[in-house]
C-alpha positions in Angstrom: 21.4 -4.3 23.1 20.3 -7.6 24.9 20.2 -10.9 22.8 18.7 -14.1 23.8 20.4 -17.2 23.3 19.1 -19.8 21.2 20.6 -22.6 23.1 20.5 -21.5 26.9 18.1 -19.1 26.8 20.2 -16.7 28.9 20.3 -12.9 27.8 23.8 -11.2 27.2 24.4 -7.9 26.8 26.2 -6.3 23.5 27.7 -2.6 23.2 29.7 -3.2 20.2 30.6 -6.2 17.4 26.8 -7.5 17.4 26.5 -11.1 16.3 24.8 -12.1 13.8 20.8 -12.7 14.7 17.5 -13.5 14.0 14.6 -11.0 15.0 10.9 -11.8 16.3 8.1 -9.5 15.4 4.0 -10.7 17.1 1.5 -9.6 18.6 1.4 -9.6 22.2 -1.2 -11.6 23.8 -1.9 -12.8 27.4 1.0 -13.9 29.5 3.5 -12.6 27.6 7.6 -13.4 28.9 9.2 -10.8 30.4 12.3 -9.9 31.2 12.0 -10.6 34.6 10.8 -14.4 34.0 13.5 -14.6 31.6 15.9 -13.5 35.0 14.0 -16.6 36.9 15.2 -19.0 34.5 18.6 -18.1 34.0 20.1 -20.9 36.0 18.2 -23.5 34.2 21.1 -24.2 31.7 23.3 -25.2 34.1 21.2 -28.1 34.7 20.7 -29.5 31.0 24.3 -30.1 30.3 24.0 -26.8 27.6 21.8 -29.3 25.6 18.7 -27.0 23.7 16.0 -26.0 26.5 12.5 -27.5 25.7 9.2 -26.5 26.9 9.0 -29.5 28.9 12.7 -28.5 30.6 11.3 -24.8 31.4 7.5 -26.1 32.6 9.3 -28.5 35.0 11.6 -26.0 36.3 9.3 -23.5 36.9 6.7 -26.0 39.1 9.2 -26.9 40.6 10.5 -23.8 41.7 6.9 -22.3 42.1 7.0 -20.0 39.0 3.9 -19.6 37.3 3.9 -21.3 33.7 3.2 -18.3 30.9 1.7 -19.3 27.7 4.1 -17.0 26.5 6.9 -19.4 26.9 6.2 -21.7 23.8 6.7 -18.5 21.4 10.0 -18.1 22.7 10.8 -21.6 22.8 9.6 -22.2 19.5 11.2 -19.2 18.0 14.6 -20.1 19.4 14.4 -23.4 17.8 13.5 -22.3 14.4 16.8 -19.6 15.1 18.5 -22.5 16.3 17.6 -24.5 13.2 19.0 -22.0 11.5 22.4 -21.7 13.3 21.6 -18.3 14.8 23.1 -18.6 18.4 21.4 -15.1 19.3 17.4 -13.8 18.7 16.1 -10.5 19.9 12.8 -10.9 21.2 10.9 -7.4 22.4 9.3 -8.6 25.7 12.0 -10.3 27.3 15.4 -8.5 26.1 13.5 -5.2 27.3 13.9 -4.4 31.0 10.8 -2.4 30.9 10.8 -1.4 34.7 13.6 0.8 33.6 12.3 4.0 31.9 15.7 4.7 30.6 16.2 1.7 28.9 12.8 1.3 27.6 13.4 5.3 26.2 16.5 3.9 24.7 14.9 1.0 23.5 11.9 2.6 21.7 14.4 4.7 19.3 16.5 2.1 18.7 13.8 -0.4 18.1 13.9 0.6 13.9 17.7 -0.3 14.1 17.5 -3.3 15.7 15.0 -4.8 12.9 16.9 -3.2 10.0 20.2 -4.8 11.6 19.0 -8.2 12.1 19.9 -11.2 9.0 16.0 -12.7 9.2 12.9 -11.4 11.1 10.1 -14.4 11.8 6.3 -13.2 12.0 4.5 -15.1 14.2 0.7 -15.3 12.9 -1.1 -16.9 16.1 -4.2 -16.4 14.2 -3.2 -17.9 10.8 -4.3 -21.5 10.0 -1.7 -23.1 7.7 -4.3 -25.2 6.0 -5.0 -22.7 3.1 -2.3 -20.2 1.1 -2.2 -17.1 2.1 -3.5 -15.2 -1.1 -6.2 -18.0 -1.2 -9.8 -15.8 -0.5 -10.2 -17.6 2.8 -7.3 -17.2 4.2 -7.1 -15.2 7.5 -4.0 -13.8 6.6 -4.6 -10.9 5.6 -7.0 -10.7 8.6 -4.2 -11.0 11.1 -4.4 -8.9 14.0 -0.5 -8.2 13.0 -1.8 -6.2 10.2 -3.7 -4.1 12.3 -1.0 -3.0 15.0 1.2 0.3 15.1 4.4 -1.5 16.1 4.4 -4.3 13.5 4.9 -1.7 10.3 7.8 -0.7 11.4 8.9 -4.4 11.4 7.8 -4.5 8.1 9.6 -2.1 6.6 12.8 -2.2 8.6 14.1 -5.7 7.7 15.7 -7.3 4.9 14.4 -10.5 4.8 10.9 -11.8 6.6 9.6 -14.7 7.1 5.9 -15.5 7.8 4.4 -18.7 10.1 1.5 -19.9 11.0 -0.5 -20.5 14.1 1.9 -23.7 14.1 4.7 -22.5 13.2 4.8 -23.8 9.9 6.3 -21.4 7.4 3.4 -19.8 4.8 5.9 -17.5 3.0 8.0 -14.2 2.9 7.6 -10.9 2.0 8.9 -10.9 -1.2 6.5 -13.8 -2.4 3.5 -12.8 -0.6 4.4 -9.0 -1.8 1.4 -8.0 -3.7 -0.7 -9.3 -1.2 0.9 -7.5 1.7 0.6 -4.6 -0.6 -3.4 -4.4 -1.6 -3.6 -5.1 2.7 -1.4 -2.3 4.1 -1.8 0.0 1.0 2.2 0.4 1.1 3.7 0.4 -2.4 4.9 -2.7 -3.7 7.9 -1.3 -4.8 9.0 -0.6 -0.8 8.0 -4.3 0.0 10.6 -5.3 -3.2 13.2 -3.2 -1.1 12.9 0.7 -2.6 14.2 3.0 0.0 11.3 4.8 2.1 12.6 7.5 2.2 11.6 8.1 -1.7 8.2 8.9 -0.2 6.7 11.4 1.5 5.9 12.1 4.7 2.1 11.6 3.3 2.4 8.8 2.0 4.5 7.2 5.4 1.6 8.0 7.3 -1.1 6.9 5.4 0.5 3.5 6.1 0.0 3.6 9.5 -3.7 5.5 9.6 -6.0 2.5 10.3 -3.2 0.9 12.9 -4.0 1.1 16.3 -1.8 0.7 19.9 -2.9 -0.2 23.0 -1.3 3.2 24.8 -2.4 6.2 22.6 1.1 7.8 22.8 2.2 4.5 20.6 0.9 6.4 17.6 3.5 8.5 17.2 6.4 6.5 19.2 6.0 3.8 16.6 6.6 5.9 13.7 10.3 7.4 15.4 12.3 5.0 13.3 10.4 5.3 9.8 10.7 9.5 9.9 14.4 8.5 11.6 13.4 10.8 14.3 14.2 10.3 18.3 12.2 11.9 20.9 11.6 10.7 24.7 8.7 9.0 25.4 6.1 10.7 27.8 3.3 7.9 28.6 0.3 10.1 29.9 1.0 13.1 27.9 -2.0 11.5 25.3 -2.1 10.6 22.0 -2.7 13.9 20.2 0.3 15.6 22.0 2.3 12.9 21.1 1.6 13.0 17.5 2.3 16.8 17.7 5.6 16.4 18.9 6.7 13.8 16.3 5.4 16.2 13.6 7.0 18.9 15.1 10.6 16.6 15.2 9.8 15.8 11.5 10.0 19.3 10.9 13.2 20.0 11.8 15.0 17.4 9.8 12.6 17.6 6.5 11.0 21.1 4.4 8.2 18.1 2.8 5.0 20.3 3.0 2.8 17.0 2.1 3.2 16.9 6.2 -0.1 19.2 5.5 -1.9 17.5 3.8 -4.6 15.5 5.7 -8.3 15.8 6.4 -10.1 16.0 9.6 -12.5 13.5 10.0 -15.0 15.5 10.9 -15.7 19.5 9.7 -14.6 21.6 12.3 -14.7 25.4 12.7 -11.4 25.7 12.7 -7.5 24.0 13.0 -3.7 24.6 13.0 -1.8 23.3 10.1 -0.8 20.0 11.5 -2.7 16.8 11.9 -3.7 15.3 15.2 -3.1 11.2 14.4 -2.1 9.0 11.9 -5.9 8.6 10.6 -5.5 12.0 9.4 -3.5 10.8 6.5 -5.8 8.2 5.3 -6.5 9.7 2.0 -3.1 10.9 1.2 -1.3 7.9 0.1 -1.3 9.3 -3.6 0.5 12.8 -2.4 4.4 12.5 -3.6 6.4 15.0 -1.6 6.9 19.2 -2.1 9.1 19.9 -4.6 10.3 23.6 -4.0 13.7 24.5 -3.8 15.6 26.6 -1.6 13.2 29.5 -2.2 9.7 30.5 -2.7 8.9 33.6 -4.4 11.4 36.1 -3.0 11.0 34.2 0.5 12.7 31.3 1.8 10.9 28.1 1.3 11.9 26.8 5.0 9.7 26.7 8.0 9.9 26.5 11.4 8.1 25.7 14.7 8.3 27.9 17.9 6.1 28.9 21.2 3.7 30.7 19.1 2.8 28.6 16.2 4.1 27.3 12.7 6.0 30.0 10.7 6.2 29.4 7.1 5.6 30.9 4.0 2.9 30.4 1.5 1.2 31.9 -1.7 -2.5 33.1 -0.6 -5.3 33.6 -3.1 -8.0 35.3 -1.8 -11.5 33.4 -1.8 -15.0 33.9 -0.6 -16.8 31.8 2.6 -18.8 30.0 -0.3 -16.1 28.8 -2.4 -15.8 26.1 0.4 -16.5 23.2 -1.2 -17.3 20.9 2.3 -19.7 18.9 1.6 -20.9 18.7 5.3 -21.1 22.5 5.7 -21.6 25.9 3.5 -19.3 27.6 5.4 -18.5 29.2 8.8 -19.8 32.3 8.1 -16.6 34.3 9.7 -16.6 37.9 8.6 -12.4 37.9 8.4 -10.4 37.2 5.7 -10.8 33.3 3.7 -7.4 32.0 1.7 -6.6 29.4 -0.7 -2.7 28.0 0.3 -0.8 26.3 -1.9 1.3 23.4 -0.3 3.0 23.2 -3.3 3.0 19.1 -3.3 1.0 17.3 -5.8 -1.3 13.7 -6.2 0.1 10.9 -8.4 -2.3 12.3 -11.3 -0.3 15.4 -11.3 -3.2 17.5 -9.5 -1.9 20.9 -7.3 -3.1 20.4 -3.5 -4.3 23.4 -1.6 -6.3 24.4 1.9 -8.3 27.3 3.2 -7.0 29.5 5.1 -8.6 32.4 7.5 -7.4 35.0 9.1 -8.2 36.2 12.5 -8.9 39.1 14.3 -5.6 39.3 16.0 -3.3 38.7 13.1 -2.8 34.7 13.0 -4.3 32.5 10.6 -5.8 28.9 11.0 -7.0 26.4 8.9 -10.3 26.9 8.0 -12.3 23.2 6.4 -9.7 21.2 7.5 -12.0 17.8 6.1 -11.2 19.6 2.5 -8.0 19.1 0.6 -8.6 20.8 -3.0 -6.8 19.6 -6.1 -6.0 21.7 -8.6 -5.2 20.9 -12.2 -3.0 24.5 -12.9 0.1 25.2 -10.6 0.2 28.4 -8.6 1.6 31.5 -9.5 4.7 32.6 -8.1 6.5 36.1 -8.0 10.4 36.0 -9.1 12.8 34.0 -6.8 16.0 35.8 -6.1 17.4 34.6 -2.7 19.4 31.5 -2.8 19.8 29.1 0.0 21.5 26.1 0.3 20.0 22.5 1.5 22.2 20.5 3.5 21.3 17.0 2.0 21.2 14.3 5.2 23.3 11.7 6.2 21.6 8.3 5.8 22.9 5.2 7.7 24.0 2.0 5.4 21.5 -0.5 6.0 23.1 -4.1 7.6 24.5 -6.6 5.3 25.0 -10.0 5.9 28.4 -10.3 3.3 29.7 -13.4 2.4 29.0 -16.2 -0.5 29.3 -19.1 2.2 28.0 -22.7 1.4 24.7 -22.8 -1.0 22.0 -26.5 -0.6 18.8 -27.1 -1.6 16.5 -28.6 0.3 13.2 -30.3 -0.8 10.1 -30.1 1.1 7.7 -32.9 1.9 5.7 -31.8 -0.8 8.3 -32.2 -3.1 10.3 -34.8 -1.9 9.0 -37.0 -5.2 11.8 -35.3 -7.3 15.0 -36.6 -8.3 18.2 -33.9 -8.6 19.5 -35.7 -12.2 22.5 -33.6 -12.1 23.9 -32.7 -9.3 26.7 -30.0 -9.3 30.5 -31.4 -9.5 32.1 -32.1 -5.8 28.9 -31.8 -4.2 27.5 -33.0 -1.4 24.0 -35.0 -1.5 21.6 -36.4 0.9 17.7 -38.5 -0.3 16.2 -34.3 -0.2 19.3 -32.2 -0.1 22.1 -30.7 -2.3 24.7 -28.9 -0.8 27.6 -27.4 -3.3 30.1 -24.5 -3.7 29.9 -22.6 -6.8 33.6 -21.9 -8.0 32.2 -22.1 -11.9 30.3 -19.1 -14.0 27.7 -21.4 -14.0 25.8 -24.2 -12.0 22.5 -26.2 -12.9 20.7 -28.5 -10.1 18.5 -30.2 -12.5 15.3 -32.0 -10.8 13.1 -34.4 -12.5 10.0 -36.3 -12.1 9.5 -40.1 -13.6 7.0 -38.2 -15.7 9.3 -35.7 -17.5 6.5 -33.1 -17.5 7.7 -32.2 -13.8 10.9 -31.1 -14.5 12.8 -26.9 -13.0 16.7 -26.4 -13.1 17.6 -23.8 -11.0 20.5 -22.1 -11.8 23.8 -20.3 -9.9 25.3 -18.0 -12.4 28.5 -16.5 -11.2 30.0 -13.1 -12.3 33.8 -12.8 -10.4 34.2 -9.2 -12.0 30.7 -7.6 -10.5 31.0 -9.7 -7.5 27.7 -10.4 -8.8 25.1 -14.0 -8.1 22.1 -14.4 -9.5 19.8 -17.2 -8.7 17.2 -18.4 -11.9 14.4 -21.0 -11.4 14.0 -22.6 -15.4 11.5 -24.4 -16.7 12.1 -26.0 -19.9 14.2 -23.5 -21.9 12.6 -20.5 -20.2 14.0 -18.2 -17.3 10.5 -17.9 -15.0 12.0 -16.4 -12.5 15.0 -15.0 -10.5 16.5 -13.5 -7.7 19.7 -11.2 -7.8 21.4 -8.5 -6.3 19.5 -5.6 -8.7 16.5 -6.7 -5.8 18.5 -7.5 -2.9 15.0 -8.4 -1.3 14.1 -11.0 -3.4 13.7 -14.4 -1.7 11.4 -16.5 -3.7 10.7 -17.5 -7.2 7.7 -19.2 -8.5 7.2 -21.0 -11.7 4.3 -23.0 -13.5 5.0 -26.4 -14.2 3.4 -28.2 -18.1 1.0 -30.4 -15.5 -0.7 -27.3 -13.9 1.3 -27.9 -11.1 3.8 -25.1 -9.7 6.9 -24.9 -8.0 8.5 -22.8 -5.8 11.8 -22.1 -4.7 12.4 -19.6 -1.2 15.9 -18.3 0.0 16.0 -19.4 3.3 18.1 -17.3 5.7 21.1 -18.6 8.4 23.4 -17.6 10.8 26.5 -19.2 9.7 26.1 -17.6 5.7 24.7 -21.4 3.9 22.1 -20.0 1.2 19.5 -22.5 1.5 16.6 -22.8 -1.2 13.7 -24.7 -0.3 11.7 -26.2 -3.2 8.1 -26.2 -2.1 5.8 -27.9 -4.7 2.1 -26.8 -5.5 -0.6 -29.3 -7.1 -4.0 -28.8 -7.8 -5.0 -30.9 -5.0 -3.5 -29.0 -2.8 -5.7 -26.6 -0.8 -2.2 -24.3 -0.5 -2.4 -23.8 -4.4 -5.6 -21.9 -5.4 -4.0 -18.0 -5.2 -0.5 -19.4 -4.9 -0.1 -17.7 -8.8 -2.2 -14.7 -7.9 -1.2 -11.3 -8.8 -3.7 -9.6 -6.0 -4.7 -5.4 -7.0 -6.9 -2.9 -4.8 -10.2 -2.4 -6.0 -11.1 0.9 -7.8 -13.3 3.4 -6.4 -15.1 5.8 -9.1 -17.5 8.7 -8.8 -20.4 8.1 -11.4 -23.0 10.9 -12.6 -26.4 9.9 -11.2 -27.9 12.3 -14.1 -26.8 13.6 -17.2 -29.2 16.3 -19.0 -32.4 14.3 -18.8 -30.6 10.8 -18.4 -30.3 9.1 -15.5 -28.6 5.7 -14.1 -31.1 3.1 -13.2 -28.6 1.1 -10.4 -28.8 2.1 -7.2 -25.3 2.8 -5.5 -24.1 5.0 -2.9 -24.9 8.2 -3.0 -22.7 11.5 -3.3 -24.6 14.5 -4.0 -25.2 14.8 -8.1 -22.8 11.5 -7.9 -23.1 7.9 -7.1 -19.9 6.4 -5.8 -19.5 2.8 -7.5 -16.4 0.1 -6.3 -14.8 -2.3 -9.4 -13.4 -4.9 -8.3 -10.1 -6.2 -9.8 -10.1 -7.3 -13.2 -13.9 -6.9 -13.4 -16.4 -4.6 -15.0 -19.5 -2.9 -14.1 -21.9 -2.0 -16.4 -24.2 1.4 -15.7 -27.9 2.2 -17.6 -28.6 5.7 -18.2 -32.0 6.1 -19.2 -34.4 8.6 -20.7 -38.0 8.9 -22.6 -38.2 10.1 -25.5 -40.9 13.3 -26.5 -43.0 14.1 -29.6 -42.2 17.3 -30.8 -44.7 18.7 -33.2 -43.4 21.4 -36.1 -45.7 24.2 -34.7 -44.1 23.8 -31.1 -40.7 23.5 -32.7 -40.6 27.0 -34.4 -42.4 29.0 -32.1 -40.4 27.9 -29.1 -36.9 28.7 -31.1 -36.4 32.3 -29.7 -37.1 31.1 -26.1 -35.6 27.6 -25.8 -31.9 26.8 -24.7 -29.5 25.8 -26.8 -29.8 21.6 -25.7 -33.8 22.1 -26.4 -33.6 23.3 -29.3 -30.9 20.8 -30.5 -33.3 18.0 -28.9 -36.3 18.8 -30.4 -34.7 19.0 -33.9 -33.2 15.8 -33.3 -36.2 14.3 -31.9 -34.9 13.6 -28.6 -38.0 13.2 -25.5 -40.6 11.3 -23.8 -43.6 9.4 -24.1 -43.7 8.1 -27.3 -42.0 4.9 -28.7 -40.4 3.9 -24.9 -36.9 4.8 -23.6 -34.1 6.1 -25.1 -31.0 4.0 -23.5 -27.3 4.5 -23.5 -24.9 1.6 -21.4 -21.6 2.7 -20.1 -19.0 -0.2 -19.1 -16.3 0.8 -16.1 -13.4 -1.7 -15.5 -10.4 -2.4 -13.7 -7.4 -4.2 -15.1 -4.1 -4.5 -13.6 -5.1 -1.8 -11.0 -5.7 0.4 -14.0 -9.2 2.0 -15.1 -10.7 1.5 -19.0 -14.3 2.5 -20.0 -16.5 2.1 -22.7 -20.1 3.8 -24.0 -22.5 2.0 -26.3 -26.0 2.0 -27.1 -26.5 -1.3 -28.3 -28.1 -3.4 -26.0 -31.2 -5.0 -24.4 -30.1 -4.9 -20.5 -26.8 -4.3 -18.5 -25.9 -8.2 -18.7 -26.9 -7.9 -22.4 -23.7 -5.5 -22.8 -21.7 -7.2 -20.1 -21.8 -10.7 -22.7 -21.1 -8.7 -25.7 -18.2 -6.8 -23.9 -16.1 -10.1 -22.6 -15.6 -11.1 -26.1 -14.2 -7.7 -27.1 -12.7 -7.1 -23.2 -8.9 -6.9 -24.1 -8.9 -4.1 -26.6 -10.6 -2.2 -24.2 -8.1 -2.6 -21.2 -6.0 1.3 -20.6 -9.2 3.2 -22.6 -10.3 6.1 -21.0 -12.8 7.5 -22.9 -14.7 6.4 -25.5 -17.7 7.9 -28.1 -21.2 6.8 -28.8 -24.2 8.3 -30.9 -26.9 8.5 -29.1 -29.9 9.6 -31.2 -28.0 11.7 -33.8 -25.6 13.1 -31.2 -22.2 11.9 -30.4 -22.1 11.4 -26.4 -18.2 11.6 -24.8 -17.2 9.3 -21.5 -13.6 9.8 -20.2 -12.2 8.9 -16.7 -10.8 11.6 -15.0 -9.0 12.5 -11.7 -11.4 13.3 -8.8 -12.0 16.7 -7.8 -11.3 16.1 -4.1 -9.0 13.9 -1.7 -11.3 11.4 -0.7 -11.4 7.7 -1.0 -12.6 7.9 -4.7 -9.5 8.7 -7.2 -11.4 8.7 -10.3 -14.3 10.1 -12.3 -16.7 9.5 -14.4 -17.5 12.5 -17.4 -20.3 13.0 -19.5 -20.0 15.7 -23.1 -22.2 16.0 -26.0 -19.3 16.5 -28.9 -20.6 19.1 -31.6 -19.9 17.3 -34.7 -21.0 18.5 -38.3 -24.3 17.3 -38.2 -24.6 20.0 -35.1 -23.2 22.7 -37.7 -26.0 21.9 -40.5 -28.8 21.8 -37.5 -27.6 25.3 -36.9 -27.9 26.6 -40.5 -31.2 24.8 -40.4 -32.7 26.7 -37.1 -31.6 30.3 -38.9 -33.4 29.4 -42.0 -36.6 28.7 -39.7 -36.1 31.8 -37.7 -36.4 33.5 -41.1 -39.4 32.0 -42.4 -41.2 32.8 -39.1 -40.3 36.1 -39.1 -41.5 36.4 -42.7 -44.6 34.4 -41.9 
């Protein structure tokens, strides 16, 4: 690989005993540097007397010589000084250190790129279109309206590295990905946990691409060759050959190095008549960011559970339950109408709420099947049948590559920034070395303490260095007062930032800052409530909850007006908030004559309604309130009758709010009948993940109704 230098700017080429270095990940923009103007430059160095180029140095040479002057030459100016900074002599840079009029080396580049940002000690993300002025989990930041979130290349170098670090349009730092985690996490959908440093390769193909489904590239074929490294594929690149064929042939490379069957399950976005089993882009997978991976074993049935890919199609083996055209559930379409053969396959992988995924299936004339629906993914609650599984075959388990280390205890300091450059270090380690902001020390004790104080001892941290020789284990522990607030150690090896409230309403932070020559450096950053960077800084950010909601129940129905789903509304709770839904009804006046000589011929719920007095027009509506809420990304519920309006209830149900939090059903009565809501798992793959359910529970009022309707059914017959 080719690194730039820091200093000189000059590129050098490396086969074997990399140097340590810094990575850049950004969006490219107009007048990007190339390779090429990197080439035009390369004599420049000579001419400073090896002091660091500036802009002003390059600008002057290239007038000079000529040369046009690239915008794109402050980005890599500025990134080599923050490198530099740093004491990285080396930073890999994508659109210089790529010679991409070479096909082979841009081929080799492309499946290497995943290896190159997993390998590097730090990778910067440049935000062009980030103003520093606000945090980034304040509600106004742009952050996470960055055109970085939005591009296929860039999740790669998210995942990939070790350590990130985020800057602003000014190249001011804004934070990391460990301290920004959640946030990243409600923006890209990607598990927290794989932003804390879980391996992805705990999740399934699925769930992999559902990350990159609302990415886009500027070359279609991108799609796919940006996803090489995550599915630790390779293939050659083929511009032209289109987007769709691209993605093929990465799914069809997956296959031969993983049996995951969630590789199926997607929905079109769009019903179509019919399909092949896999997926045409990443979009595909939107929806299936909750489907864990196929658990089968070696066999299925009495067949092998294996499956290949040749010239005539997908050969695998699945368990088929025969269907009718109507059981298609497609809400777009009753069917295709097709006189051949409809299936129900089981993939065999299942949702995070534990429900069995499934597709249709048809047959066709000459033998083959396709997918028949393909914008329905069914979920089951029951696992399929299987026959009895005799044949045994082995799984080779694959090799996976160590990811880079950067090893060595080296030198530790800390550093206060301008914001907190009002504290005083009262106890500095022994033998250490300090400056008016900085501590540097080597720990050769179990323990170290860097106490820092405040004239007003109500702004006080420690942060500690505790030392165990026998684990070869550190672990880094931000204190306030008595209390442990936060930490970083190796049980998260991507951990770089702790954060801690201080008595005043104030909050500090401390970030493991990244360098070439092996000094840990903490940077104390302090937060108060004048600061616009503080409002979110404490912010624990969750997605918003999606539920389907009955529009009606028996003769009740819900007053709001949301988006409509068929016999459902679908209704968004935001996080840590509640809505509250009126189901409403009128109420009838049943008269005794009408009650027994309608008993033979009324259903079961009229009968039970006009005993109870249940109906319309006469004394107003009959009401029932039912309260859906979302607390730490989990969904409670709540049913009452008491009440005057829906912000009536919402009052009453603050007060009462934390007993309700992880209650998923609740009981009402509801003019002399007990009325059931639970939240359940939806029915389809879809953007909504939960459900709203309505039951009338027979309780023993019910059983001396029913002794009461046979003694009436005797009198009249007797009458």
């Amino acid at each position: 690989m080719r690194l730039l230098n820091t200093k000189t700017l000059r590129l050098e080429e490396f086969f074997d005993e990399i140097p340590p270095y810094a990575i850049l990940s950004h969006t490219w923009e107009d007048e990007e540097v190339t390779f090429q103007d990197i080439q035009n430059i390369a004599t420049l160095a000579d001419t400073c007397n090896v002091q660091q180029l500036t802009y002003e140095d390059i600008r002057a040479f290239l007038l000079s010589a000529q040369l046009p002057v690239k915008k794109g030459y402050t980005k890599v100016v500025q990134a080599c000084v923050r490198a530099r900074s740093y004491s990285f002599d080396w930073i890999w840079i994508d659109s210089c250190c790529i010679n991409k009029e070479s096909s082979a080396e841009l081929s080799e580049a492309i499946n290497s790129m995943y290896q190159y940002y997993e390998d590097a000690v730090v990778c910067y993300v440049y935000l062009f279109d980030v103003p520093g002025t606000l945090h980034p989990k304040n509600p106004k930041s742009d952050f996470k309206r960055s055109k970085w979130f939005t591009r296929g290349w860039t999740l790669q170098e998210l995942l990939a590295p070790r350590h990130i670090s985020f800057f602003d349009e000014d190249w001011t730092k804004i934070g990391t990905r460990w301290s920004l985690r959640d946030l990243i996490s409600v923006v890209t959908t990607i598990p927290i946990d794989v932003l804390e440093g879980r391996s992805i390769d705990e999740y399934s193909v699925a769930q992999k691409m559902s990350w990159a489904a609302d990415r886009q590239t500027t070359r279609p074929e991108d799609e796919a060759y940006c996803l090489m490294g995550i599915f630790g594929v390779s293939m050659s690149p083929i511009y032209g050959e289109g987007g769709d064929k691209a993605f093929m042939r990465l799914q069809q490379e997956i296959i031969r190095v993983s049996d995951d069957r969630s590789i199926f399950a997607w929905i079109s976005e769009e019903w179509e008549k019919s399909r092949g089993l896999l997926a045409r882009s990443p979009y595909e997978f939107r929806y299936s960011g909750r489907v864990w991976a196929s658990n089968t074993g070696s066999t299925l049935g009495n067949n092998p559970s294996s499956y290949s890919f040749n010239n005539n199609g997908l050969h695998i083996h699945l368990p088929l339950k025969p269907c009718d055209s109507k059981d298609l559930e497609d809400p777009y379409d009753s069917g295709s109408g097709a006189d051949t053969p409809i299936f129900l396959a089981y993939l065999h992988c299942q949702t995070n709420d534990g429900s069995y995924m499934s597709v249709y299936l048809r047959r066709t004339t000459d033998g083959y099947y396709v997918r028949e629906s393909s914008s329905i993914v069914v979920l089951q609650p029951a696992p399929p049948p299987l026959d009895d599984v005799r044949e045994l075959t082995v799984r080779e388990k694959p090799t996976l590559r160590e990811r880079f280390r950067f090893l060595g205890a080296g030198k530790k300091a800390v550093s206060l920034l301008p914001s907190a450059q009002h504290f005083v270090c009262s106890r500095p380690p022994p033998a250490s070395i300090s400056t008016e902001f900085s501590v540097e020390f080597e720990t050769d004790v179990d323990r170290t303490d860097l106490t820092y104080e405040f004239p007003s001892k109500s702004e006080a941290f420690t942060l500690a260095c505790l030392v165990n020789d026998w684990w070869e284990d550190v672990k880094y522990s931000l204190q306030i007062g008595d209390k442990s607030v936060d930490s970083i150690d190796n049980s998260c090896p991507a951990a770089d930032y702790m954060l801690g409230p201080l008595p005043n309403s104030c909050f500090v932070s401390v970030c493991l800052e990244l360098r070439g020559d092996k000094k840990k450096v903490f940077e104390v950053d302090y937060f108060s409530p004048e600061d616009s960077r503080s409002e979110g800084v404490a912010t624990t950010v969750g997605p918003d909850l999606d539920f389907l909601v009955p529009s009606k129940f028996k003769s009740y129905e819900l007053e709001e007006e949301h988006q409509s789903w068929g016999s459902f509304r679908c209704i968004t709770v935001h996080q840590s908030d509640v809505l509250v839904l009126k189901y409403t009804t009128w109420e009838k006046q049943w008269f005794t004559r009408d009650l027994y000589s309608d008993l033979e011929t009324d259903s079961e719920t009229e009968r039970r309604d006009k005993r109870k007095g249940r109906g319309t027009k006469q004394g107003g509506p009959s009401t029932f309130y039912v309260a859906v809420g979302s607390h730490q990304s989990l969904p409670w519920t709540h049913i009452t009758s008491n009440g005057k309006s829906t912000d009536d209830v919402r009052a009453d149900i603050q007060s009462m709010k934390e007993d309700l939090y992880g209650q998923t059903s609740g009981t009402a009565t509801i003019n002399h009948s007990k009325l059931k809501v639970w939240i359940g798992p939806a029915s389809n793959l879809g953007s909504v993940s939960h459900q709203l359910h309505f039951e009338w529970v027979k309780d023993e009022s019910d059983a001396v109704d029913e002794e009461e309707m046979k003694r009436s059914r005797k009198r009249i017959r007797i009458d």
